[in-house]
N, C-alpha and C positions, 0 to 999 in steps of 0.2 A: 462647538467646544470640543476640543482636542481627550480622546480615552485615554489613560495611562493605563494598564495592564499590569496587574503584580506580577514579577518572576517567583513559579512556585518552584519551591526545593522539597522532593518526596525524599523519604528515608529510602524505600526501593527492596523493600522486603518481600510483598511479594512479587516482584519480580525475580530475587534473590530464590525465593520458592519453584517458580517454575526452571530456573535454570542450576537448581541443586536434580528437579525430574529429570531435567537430561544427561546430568553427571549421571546420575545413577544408570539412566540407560546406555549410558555407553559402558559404566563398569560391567553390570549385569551382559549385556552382548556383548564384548569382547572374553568373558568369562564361559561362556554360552558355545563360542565360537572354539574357544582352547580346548574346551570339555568333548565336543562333537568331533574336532578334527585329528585331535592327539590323544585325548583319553577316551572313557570309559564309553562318553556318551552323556549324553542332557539328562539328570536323574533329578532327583527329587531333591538333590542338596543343593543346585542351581537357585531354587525355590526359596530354601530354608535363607542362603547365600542374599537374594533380594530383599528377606524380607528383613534380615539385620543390617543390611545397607540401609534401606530404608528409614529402619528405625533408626539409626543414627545419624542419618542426617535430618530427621526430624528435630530429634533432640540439639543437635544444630542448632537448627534455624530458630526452634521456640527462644535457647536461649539467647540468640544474639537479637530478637524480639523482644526480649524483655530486660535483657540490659545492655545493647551496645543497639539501639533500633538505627540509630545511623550510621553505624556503618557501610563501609563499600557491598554492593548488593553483588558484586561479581566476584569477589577476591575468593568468596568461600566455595564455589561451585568448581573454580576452574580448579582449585586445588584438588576438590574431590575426584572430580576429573583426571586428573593426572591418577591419583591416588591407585582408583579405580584401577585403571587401566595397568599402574603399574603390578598390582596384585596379580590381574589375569595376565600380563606378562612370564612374573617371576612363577605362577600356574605352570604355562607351557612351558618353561626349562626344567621343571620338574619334571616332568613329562618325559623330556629331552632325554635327561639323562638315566630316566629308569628303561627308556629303549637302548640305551648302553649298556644296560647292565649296574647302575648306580642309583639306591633309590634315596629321594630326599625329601623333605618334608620345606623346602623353603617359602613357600606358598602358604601356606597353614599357620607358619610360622611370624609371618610378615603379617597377614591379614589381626592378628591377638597384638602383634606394635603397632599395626594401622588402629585400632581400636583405643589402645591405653594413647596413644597420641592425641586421636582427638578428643578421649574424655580431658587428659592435661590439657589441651588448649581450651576447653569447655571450662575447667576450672579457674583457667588463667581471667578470659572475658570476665568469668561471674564476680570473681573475686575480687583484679583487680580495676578499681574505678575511675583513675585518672591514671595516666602513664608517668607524669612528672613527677609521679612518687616516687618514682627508681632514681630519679638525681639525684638523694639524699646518698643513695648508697655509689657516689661512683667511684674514690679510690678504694671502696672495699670489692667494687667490681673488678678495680684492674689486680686486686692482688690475687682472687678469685681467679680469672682468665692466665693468671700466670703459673701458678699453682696446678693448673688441670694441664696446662699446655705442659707442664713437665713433670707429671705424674707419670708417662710413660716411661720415662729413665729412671724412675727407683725401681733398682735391685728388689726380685722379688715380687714386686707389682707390676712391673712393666710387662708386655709381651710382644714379641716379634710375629708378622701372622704375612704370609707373602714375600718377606726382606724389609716390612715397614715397620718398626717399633712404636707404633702409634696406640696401641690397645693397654687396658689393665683387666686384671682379672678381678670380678667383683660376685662374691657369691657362685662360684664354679660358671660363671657366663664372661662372655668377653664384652667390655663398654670401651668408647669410641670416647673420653675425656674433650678431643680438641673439639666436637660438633657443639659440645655445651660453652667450650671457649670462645665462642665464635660471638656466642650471643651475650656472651658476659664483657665480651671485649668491646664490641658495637656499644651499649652501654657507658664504660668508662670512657670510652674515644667521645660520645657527646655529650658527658656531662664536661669532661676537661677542655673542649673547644669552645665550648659556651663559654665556658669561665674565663678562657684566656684568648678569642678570636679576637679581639681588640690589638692584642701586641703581636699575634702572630701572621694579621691582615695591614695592618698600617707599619709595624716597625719593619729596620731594618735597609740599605745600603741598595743603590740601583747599580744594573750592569747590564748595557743594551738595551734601555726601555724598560727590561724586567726587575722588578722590585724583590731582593731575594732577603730570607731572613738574617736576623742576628745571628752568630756562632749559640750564643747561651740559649737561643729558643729552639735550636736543633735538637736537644738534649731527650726529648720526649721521642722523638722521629727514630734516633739513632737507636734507643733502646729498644724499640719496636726492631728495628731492621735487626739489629743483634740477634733479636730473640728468635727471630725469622729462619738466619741464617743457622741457627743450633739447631732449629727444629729440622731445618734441610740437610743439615748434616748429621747427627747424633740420631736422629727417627729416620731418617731415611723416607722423609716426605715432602715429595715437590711440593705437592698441590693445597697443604696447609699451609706452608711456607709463602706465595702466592697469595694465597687467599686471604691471611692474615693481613702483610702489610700492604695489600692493593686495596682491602677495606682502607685501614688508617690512610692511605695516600689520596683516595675519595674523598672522605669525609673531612680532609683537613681543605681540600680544595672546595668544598661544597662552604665549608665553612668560612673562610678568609676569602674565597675568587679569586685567587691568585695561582696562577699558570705555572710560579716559579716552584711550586711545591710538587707539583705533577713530576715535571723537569725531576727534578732532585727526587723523588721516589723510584724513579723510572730508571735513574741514573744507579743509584745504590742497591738497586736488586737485578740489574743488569749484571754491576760488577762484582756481586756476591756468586749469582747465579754460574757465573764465565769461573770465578776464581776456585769454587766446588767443584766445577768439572774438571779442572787440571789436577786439584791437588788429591780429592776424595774418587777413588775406584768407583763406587758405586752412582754416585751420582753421573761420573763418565758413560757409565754403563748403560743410562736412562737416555744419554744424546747419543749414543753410538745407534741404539736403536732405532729414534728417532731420524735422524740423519740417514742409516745406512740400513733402513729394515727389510730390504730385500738381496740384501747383501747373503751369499748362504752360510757363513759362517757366522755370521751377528744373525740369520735365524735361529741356526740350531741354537744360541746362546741366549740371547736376547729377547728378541722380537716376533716371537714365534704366534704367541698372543695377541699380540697387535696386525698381524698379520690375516691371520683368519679373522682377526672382527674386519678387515678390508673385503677378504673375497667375501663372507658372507652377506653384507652392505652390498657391493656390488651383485651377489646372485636375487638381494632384490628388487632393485628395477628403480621402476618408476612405480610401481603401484603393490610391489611385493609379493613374496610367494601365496600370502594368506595367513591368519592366525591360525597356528597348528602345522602349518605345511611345510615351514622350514627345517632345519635341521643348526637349531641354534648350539644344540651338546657338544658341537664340532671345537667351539670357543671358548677354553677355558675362564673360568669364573662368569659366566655370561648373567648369572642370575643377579650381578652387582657391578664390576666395575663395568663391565663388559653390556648390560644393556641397552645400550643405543645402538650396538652392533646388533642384539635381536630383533632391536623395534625395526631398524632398517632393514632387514634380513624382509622380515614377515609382514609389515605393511609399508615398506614403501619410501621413496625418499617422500612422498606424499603424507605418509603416517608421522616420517619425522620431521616434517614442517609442520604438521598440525597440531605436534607436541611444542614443539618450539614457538609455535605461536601463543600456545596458553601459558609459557614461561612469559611469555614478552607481556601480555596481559595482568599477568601476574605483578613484573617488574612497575611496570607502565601505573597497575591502581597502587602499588607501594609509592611511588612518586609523584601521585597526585594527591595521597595523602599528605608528602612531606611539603608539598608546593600549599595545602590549603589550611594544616595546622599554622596557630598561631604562633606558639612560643617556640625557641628555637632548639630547644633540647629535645621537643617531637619529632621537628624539621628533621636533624639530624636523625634521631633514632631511626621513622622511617625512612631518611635516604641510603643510612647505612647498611640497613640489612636489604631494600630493597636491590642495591649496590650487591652487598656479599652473594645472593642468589642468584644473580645475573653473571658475576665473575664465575660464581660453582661449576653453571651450568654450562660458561664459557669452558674453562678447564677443562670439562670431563669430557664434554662435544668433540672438543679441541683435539683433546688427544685419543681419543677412537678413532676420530677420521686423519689423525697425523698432520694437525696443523700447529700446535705444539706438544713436547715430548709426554708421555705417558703421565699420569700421577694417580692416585690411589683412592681419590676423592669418589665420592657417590652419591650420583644423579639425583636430586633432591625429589622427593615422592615418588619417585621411578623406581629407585633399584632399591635392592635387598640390603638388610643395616637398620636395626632397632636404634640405634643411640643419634644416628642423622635421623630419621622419620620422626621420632619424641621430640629432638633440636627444632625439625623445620615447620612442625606443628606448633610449636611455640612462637616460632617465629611471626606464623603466622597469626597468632594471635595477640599479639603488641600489635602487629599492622591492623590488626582489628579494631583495635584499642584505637590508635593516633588516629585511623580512619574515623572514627564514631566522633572524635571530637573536635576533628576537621569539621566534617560535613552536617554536624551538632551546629557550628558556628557560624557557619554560611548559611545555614535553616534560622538561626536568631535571627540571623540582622537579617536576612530579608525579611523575615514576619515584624 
């Protein structure tokens, strides 16, 4: 007589344990390595450094042990990971620039919002216990996400910091409003596709096999692209602009499967994009450099920046000069927009596929949550953000190595920027969340 074998479904905690030990060993040795080859030397703060790493990722894992025990047993490590390594990163450019003659504390800095980040996301898990409790709130999310998105253009609160008017000032510190729009908008986008994928996947007039919508179902799309194009123009930020409506353009194709939507996104931020470069100075300014960055006139102007994160990339290699051995101070703002120009510098086009590998990992368990949750406003939640992080880290990739034009966005747990670190810590804890109740569901019915 014939065995059947049950398929066991483990939660993978500790597994999740052993591979938060080797986050941490890569934060601590790459920390280890900046200290020894650029500063003072391996001191007894290395020490201190390990052992609150540690402690926090303990505190971690207990509580995603005690109330999210199935979640993705990988998502939390790899992040830490990144995390890590991006603190001893933004470490060495500190470094950098006090052999300039420039002393900074960014380093010290980052590691106090690497902390309140993940105590928030620690909160987020604990607190919240199903994720479809945020559908309740989604057109209060989109008026939220619209609100922050243009909080930088009031007089008075806004601030200009680079030529990008993206910042406010809150309590004499500067906050980054669109990182939190990002994830209030991902929200309103799948509670309103839920409600209305029915009319905006089956309705509407064919042309060449492709099924395109109604004029009156475009109404939610255009406002979006609208608000896109103000933000490209009025803030003087490509890579919000981007990154906002290639979310919505995602998520409406994830949502209906329809091609035609792609199409018509791809189309209207094409010909927004083309029409700011003509009419808007400044936005010309971002494709002259792009286009012509070794040009020497659009250096001195332009491109001067993007330029040095090229040779530095290029001086190193295949396997890089070494943590510490570069000379990343060379490249303005390096400790933020400009970090993938360091990582490549000093470990390697080898170091920067091994980061990009943990993005893709990253991406890869946010969409095996959205493939294994059951209801569709998870689906979406995590295909959305897992979506927006993968666009990010296209962008910012993108344009360090000049494969499209420069933008202002930063590197998600890599670079310097409290108000992104606090955002993608969040983020990553909604993926927490949809994961838990994914892999919740597939451990029922099989048991």
């Amino acid at each position: 007589m014939a065995t059947v074998s049950a398929l066991t479904v483990r939660a993978g905690r500790n597994s999740e344990a052993g591979l938060l030990a080797i986050a941490i060993a890569i934060g601590v040795g790459a920390r280890a390595f900046v200290d020894h080859n650029a500063g003072p030397g391996i001191g007894p703060g290395l020490a201190v450094y390990a052992v609150v790493l540690s402690l926090v990722a303990l505190a971690a894992h207990l509580v995603m042990r005690l109330r999210a025990a199935w979640a993705d047993p990988v998502l939390l490590p790899a992040v830490f990971a990144l995390n890590a390594l991006g603190l001893a990163l933004i470490r060495r450019v500190d470094y950098a620039y006090a052999a300039r003659g420039r002393e900074t504390a960014f380093g010290d800095t980052q590691a106090l919002w690497a902390l309140l980040g993940i105590t928030i996301a620690i909160v987020v898990v604990a607190v919240l216990k199903d994720h479809r409790l945020l559908r309740r709130y989604t057109y209060t999310a989109g008026v939220v996400g619209l609100v922050l998105l243009l909080l930088p253009l009031v007089p008075g609160l806004g601030r200009t910091v680079n030529g990008a008017q993206i910042w406010i000032s809150v309590l004499g510190r500067s906050a980054q409003p669109g990182e939190v729009a990002k994830i209030v908008f991902v929200l309103f986008f799948a509670g309103y596709l839920v409600t209305n994928r029915d009319t905006l996947a089956l309705a509407g007039p064919k042309f060449l096999g492709i099924r395109f919508p109604r004029a009156r179902d475009m109404g939610p799309i255009l406002v979006v692209w609208a608000t896109a194009l103000v933000v490209q123009v009025y803030e003087r930020d490509l890579g919000a602009s981007l990154l906002f409506f290639g979310i919505f353009v995602a998520m409406l194709y994830v949502a209906t499967e329809r091609f035609s939507w792609v199409l018509i996104g791809l189309g209207l931020f094409f010909a927004g994009a083309a029409l700011a470069g003509t009419v808007f100075g400044h936005v010309g300014a971002r494709y002259s450099a792009w286009l012509n960055a070794l040009d020497p006139e659009v250096y001195r102007q332009y491109s001067y920046q993007l330029v040095q994160g090229l040779f530095g990339m290029a001086s190193g290699g295949l396997f890089g000069t070494g943590l510490g051995e570069g000379s990343p101070g060379l490249v303005p703002y390096a400790e933020s927009d400009f970090i993938v120009a360091a990582l490549g510098e000093e470990l390697g086009l080898t170091g920067v596929l091994a980061v990009l590998t943990l993005y893709v990992i990253i991406v890869q368990r946010a969409m095996r949550a959205a493939i294994g949750v059951r209801d569709g406003f998870g689906k979406l939640v995590a295909a959305g953000l897992g979506f927006a992080l993968a666009l990010q880290v296209f962008v910012v990739v993108g344009g360090v190595t000049r494969v499209i034009p420069l933008t202002g966005i930063t590197t998600p747990f890599l670079a310097y920027g409290g108000s992104a670190l606090l955002a993608n810590w969040v983020v990553i804890a909604l993926l927490l969340r949809v994961s838990d109740q994914a892999r919740r569901s597939a451990g029922e019915a099989v048991t």
